[in-house]
C-alpha positions in Angstrom: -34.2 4.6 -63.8 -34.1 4.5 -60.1 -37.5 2.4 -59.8 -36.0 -0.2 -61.9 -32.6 -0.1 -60.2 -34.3 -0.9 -57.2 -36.5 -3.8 -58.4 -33.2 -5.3 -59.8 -31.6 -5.2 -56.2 -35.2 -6.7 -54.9 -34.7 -9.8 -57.3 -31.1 -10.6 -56.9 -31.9 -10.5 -53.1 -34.7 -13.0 -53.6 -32.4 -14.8 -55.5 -29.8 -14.9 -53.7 -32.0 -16.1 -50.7 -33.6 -18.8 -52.2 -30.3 -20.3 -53.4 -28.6 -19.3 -50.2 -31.5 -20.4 -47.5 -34.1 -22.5 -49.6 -31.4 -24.6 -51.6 -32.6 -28.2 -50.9 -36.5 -27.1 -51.6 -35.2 -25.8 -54.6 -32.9 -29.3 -55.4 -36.0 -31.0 -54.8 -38.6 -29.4 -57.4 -36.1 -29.7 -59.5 -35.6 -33.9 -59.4 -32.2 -33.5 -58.6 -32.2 -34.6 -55.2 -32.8 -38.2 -54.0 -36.5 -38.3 -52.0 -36.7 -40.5 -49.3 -39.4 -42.6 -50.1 -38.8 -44.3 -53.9 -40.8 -47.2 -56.1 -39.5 -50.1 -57.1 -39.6 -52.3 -60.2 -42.7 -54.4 -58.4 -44.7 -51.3 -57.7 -43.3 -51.4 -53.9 -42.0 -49.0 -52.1 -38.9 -49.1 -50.1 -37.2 -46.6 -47.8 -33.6 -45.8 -49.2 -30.7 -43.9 -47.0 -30.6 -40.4 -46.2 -27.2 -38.2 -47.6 -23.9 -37.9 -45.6 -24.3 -34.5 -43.7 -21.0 -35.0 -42.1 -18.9 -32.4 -42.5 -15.1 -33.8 -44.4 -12.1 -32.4 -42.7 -8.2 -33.2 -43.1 -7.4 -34.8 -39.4 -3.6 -35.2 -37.9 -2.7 -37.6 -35.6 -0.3 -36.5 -33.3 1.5 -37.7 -30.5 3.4 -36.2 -27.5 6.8 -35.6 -27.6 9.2 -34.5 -25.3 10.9 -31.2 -25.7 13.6 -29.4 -24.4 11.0 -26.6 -24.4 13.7 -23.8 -24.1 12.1 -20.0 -23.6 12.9 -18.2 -26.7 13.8 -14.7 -26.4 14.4 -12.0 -29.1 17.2 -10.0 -28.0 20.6 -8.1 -28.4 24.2 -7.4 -27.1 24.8 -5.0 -24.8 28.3 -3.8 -23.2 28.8 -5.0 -19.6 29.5 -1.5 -18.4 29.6 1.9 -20.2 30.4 5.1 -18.8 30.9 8.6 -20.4 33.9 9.7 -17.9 33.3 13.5 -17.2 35.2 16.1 -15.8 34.2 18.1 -11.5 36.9 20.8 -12.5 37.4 23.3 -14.9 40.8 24.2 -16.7 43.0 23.8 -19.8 43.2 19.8 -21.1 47.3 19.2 -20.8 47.2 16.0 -22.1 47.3 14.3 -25.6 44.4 12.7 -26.3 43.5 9.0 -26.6 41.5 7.7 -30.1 38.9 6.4 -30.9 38.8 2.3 -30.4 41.8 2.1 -28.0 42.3 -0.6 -25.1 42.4 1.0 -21.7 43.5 -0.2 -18.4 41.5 0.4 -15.2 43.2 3.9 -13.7 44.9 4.4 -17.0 45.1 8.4 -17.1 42.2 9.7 -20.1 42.7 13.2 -19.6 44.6 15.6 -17.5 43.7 19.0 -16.8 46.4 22.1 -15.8 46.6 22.3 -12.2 46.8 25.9 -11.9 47.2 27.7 -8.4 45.5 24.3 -6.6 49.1 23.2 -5.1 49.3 27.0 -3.8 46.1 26.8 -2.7 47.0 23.6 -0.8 50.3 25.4 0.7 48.0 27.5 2.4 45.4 24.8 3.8 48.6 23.1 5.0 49.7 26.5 6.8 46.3 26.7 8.5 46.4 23.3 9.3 49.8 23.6 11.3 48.8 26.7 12.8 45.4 25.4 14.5 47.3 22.4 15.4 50.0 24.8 17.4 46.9 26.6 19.5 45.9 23.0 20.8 48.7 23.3 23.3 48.7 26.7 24.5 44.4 25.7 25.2 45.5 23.0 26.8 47.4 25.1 29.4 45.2 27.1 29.9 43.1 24.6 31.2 45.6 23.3 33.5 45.9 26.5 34.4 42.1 27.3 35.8 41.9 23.7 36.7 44.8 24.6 39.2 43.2 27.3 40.7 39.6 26.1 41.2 41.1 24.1 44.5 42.9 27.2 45.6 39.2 29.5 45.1 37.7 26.8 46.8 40.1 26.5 49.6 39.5 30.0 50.6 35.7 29.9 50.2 36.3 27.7 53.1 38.4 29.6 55.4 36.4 32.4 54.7 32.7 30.3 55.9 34.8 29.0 58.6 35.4 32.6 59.7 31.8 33.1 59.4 31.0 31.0 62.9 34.4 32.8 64.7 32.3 36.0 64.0 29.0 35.0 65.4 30.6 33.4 68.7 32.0 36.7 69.4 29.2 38.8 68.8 27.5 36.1 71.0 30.2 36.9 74.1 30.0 40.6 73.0 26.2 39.9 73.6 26.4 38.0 77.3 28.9 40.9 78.2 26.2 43.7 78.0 24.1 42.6 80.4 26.7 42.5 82.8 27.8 46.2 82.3 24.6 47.5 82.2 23.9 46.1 86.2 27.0 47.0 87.2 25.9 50.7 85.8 22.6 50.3 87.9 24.4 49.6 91.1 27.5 52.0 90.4 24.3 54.6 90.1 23.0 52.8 93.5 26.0 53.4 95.1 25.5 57.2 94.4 22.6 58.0 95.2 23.3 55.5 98.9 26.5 57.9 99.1 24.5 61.1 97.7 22.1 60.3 100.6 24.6 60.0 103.1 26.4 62.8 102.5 23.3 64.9 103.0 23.2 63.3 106.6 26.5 64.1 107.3 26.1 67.3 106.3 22.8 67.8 108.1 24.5 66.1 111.6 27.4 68.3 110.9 26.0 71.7 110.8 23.9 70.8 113.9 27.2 69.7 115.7 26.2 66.3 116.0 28.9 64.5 113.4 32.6 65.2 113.3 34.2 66.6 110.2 35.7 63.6 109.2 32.1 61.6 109.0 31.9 64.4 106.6 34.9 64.0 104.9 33.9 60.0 104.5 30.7 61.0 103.2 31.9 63.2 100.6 35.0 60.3 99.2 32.4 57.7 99.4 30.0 59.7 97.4 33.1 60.9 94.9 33.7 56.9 94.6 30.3 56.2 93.6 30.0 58.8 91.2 33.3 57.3 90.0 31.9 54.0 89.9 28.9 54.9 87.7 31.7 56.4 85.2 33.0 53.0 85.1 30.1 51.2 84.8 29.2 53.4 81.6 32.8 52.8 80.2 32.4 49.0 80.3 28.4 49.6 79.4 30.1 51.6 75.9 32.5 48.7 75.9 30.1 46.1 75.7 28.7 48.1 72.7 31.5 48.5 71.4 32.3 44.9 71.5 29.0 44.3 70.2 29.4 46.5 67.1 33.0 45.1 66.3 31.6 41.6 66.3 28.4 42.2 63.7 31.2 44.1 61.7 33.4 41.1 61.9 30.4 38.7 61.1 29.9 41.2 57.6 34.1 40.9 56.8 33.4 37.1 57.2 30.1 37.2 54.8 31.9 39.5 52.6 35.0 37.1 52.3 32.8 34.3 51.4 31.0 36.3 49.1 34.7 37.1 47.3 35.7 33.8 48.2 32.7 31.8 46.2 33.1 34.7 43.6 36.8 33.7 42.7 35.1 29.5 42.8 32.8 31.1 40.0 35.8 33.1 38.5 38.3 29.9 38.4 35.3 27.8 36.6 34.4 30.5 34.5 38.0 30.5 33.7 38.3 27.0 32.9 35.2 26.7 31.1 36.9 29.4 28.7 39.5 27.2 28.0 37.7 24.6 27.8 35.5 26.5 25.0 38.9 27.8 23.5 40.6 24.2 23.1 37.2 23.3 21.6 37.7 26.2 19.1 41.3 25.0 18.6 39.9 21.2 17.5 37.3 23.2 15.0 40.0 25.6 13.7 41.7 22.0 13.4 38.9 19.9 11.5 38.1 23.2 9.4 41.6 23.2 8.1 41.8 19.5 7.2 38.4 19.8 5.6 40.3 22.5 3.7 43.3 20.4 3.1 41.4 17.5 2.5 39.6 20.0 -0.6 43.0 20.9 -1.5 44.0 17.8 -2.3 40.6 16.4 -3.8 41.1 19.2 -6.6 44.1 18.4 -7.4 43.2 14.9 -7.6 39.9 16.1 -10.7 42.6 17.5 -12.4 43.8 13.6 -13.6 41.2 11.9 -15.3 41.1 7.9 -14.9 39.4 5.4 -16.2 37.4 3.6 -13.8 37.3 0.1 -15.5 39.0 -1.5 -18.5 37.8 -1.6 -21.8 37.7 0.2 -24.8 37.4 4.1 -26.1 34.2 4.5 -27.9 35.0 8.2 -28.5 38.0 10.4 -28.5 39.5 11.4 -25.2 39.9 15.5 -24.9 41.3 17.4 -27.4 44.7 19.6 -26.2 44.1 23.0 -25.0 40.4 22.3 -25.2 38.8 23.9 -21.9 36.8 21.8 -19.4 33.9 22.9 -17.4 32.3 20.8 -14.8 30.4 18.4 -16.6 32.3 18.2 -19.9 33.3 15.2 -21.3 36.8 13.4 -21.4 35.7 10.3 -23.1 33.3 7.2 -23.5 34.7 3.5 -22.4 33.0 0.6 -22.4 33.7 -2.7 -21.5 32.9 -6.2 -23.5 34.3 -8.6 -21.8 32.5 -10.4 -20.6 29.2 -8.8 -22.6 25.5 -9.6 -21.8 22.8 -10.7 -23.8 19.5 -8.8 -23.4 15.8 -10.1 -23.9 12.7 -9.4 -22.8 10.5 -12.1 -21.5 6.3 -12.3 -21.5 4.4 -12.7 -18.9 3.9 -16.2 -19.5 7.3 -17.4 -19.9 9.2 -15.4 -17.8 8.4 -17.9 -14.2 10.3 -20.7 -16.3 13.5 -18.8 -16.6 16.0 -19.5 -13.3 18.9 -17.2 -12.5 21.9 -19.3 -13.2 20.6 -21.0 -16.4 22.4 -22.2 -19.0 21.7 -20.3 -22.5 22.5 -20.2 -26.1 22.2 -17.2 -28.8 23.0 -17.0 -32.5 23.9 -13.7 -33.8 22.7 -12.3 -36.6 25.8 -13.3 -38.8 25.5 -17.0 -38.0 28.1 -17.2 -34.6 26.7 -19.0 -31.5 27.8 -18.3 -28.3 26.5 -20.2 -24.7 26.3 -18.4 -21.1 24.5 -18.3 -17.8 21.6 -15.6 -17.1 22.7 -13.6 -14.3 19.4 -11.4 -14.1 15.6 -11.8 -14.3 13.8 -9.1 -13.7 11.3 -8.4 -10.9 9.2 -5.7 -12.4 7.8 -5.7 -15.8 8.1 -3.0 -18.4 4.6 -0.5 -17.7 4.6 -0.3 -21.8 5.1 -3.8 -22.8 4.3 -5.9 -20.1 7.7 -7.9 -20.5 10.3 -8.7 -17.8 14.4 -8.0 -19.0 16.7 -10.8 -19.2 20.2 -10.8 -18.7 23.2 -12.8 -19.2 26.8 -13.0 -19.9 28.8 -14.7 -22.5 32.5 -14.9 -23.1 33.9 -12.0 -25.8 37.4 -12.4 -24.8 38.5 -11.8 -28.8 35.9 -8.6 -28.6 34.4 -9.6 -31.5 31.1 -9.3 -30.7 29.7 -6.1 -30.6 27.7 -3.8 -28.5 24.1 -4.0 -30.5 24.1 -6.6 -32.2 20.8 -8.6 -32.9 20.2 -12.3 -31.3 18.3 -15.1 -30.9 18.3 -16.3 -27.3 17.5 -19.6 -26.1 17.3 -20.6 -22.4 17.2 -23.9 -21.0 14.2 -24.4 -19.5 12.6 -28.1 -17.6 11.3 -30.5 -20.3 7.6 -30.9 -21.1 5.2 -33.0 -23.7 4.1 -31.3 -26.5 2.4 -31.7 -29.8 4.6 -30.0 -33.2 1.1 -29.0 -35.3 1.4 -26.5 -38.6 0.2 -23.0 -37.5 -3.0 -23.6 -39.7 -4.5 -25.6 -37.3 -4.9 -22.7 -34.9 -8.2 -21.2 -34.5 -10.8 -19.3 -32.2 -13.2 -20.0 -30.5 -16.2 -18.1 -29.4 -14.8 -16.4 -26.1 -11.6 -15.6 -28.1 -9.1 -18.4 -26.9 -7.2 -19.9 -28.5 -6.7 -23.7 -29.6 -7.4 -26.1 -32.3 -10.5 -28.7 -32.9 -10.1 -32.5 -32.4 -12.1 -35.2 -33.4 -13.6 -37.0 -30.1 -14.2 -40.4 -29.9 -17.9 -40.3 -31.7 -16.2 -39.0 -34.9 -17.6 -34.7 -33.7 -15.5 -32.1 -33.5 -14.3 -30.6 -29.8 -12.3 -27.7 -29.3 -9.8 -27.9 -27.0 -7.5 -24.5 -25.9 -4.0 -25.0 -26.0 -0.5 -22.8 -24.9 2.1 -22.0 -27.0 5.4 -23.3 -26.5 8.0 -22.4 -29.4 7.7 -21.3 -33.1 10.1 -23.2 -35.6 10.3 -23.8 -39.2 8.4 -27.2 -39.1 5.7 -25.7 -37.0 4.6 -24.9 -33.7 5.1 -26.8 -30.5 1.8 -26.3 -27.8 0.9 -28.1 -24.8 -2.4 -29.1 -23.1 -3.8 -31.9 -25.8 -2.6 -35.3 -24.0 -0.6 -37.8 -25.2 -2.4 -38.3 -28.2 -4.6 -36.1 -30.6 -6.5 -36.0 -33.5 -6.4 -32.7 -34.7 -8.2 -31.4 -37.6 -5.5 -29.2 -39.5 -8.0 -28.6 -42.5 -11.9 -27.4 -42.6 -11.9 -26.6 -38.7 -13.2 -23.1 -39.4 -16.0 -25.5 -40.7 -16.8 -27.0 -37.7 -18.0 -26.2 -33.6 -18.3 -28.5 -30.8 -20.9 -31.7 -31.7 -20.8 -31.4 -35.2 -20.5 -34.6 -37.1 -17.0 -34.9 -39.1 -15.8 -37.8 -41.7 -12.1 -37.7 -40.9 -9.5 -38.0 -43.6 -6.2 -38.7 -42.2 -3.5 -37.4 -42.9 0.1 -39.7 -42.7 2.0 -38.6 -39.8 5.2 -37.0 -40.2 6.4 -36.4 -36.7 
């Protein structure tokens, strides 16, 4: 069974390919085609005419028009603003709530939450406030205070380096002086020996009888004075020292007084640097209580809920007694006056749409309504390559919805374009696309062409001229050179 089911497919194929590929061989065994070369009635022959092998097609001739060629856009409503209004406090909802559907005015109170100890707690900010504002003055004089007595420091710094020099000249005299008193020392001790050495004479002169007792007597006074002498000499000698000694310790008094003296300088600054650092402190104990003051008064604030734009409720504010956290919700508004219209643009049609166009929509329940666009986007969409459109219509009755399907039509500058049914399109073999058109030796040329709207009588494209003959029927038929006979179709444009 499988043999034969095999040598049935064999001959079907054959078949098939000899009706398929050899079809004029086979017309011509079997009489039915015409040959080329044929007898006639004298026993000539004569050459007759080969068949048509052009290929028929259904042609349109169509002719430019010009178009508004407005970018259509599939879009929908969507509410001007919309905000789900939330709570930064927690407490107790005070206040009845709002429904559902309900007009609100910008600041209009949504919900309001129990305030609680906040007020207290703002008695007590205040309170800290006033205090750190009363230790500004008592800073200040204390600053007035060191500042005072920096001169005063400094003033005796300088009486006490002027002292300094006063020192040094007298240990200077002191100084000159002991030179003095030690020669008078070294003559007083001259003197004594001069005297010790005439006394010796004397007494020498007088034993022998040659001097008189009085010589003697003269001797012994003078050398008594010269001893006397050297005593004074050595008292003024110690004096000098002394005098020396007194100055070097006036010279340390003076460098210890400067010493105190630049201490209190450092003291008095020190001093007034502290206030200085403690008026500082005062102005931070300041701020720190406004910034809690200020806190204070911005939770007090959360506890009243506003509405931050007119519009309408889309949910229910708060329920009464219901507890808020931060981030809970006090209610949805939204606003639709005016409302926008969104669509999303291609690539290719989105560099004809201006910012400040006029536009039209129909709604899905037959209303039309006209605005401006107000946005084109800038960056396209990463899934579908389009680029959002916005603009804004009047809704002053609210009657148009947030949602709501549209048609969008933007006006766009005018071009020439051909209206041809959507049949017409085809392929070619790099995949653009276009329709064929019969050239001026009667052979089919494809020619690519771009889209420009979609209606019920057909579609409008550009990039065939003024004038077209454009095969609508039997172009799959076709490619570039073949022959065509042309039937025309009336045009209807």
């Amino acid at each position: 069974m499988r043999v034969f089911s095999i040598i049935t497919a064999l001959i079907v194929a054959a078949t098939l390919y000899a009706f398929v590929m050899e079809r004029d061989r086979l017309m011509a065994l079997a009489g039915d085609a015409p040959s080329d070369v044929q007898a006639n009635g004298r026993g000539d022959t004569q050459v007759s005419e080969g068949p048509d092998t052009r290929v028929r097609v259904m042609v349109l001739q169509s002719l430019a028009q010009d178009v508004d060629s407005a970018v259509l856009l599939r879009g929908e409503t969507e509410a001007l603003r919309q905000i789900e209004v939330r709570s930064e406090t927690s407490g107790k909802v005070i206040s009845e709530p709002l429904r559902k559907g309900a007009l609100v005015e910008q600041g209009q109170l949504l919900c309001e939450i129990d305030p609680g100890t906040r007020r207290v707690t703002l008695a007590e900010a205040e309170a800290r406030l006033a205090e750190a504002r009363a230790n500004v003055p008592t800073s200040q004089a204390r600053i007035l205070e060191a500042q005072a007595a920096i001169p005063a420091a400094e003033a005796n710094l300088k009486q006490a380096q002027a002292r300094v020099p006063e020192a040094e000249a007298g240990l200077a005299t002191a100084r000159a002086k002991l030179p003095e008193a030690e020669a008078r020392l070294v003559e007083a001790e001259a003197r004594v020996k001069e005297a010790e050495i005439n006394l010796n004479a004397a007494k020498k002169l007088a034993e022998s009888g040659y001097a008189a007792q009085t010589r003697l007597a003269n001797a012994e006074a003078a050398f008594e004075a010269a001893k006397a002498g050297v005593k004074t000499a050595l008292s003024g000698l110690k004096a000098a020292e002394s005098g020396i000694e007194g100055a070097k310790s006036q010279i340390q008094n003076a460098t210890a007084g400067v010493e105190s003296a630049r201490s209190q300088v450092e003291s008095a600054r020190a001093a007034l640097q502290s206030a200085r650092s403690g008026e500082e402190s005062a102005q931070s104990g300041i701020q720190a209580a406004e910034a809690g003051v200020a806190s204070a008064n911005k939770e007090i604030e959360r506890v009243s809920i506003h509405a931050p734009f007119g519009g309408l409720l889309e949910t229910d504010t708060a329920e009464l007694g219901a507890l808020m956290q931060p981030g809970s919700a006090c209610g949805t508004v939204i606003q639709l006056q005016p409302i926008k219209l969104v669509g999303f643009a291609p690539e290719t049609q989105v560099a004809r749409i201006e910012t400040g166009a006029m536009a039209g929509a129909r709604l899905v329940d037959g209303r039309e309504v006209v605005g401006q666009v107000t946005f084109v986007s800038r960056s396209a969409d990463p899934v579908t390559r389009t680029f959002r459109v916005e603009l804004e219509v009047d809704n002053s009755d609210l009657s148009i919805r947030d949602g709501q399907t549209a048609e969008i039509a933007i006006q766009a500058e005018g071009v020439k374009a051909h209206l041809l049914p959507q049949s017409s399109l085809t392929l070619d073999n790099e995949g653009r696309l276009g329709v064929r058109i019969v050239d001026e030796g009667s052979k089919a040329l494809f020619q690519e062409i771009t889209l420009l709207r979609d209606t019920r009588d057909g579609i409008w494209v550009t990039g065939l001229g003024a004038k077209a003959d454009v095969i609508i029927l039997g172009q799959e038929y076709v490619t570039d050179g073949v022959a065509v006979a042309p039937h025309f179709e009336e045009v209807t444009q």
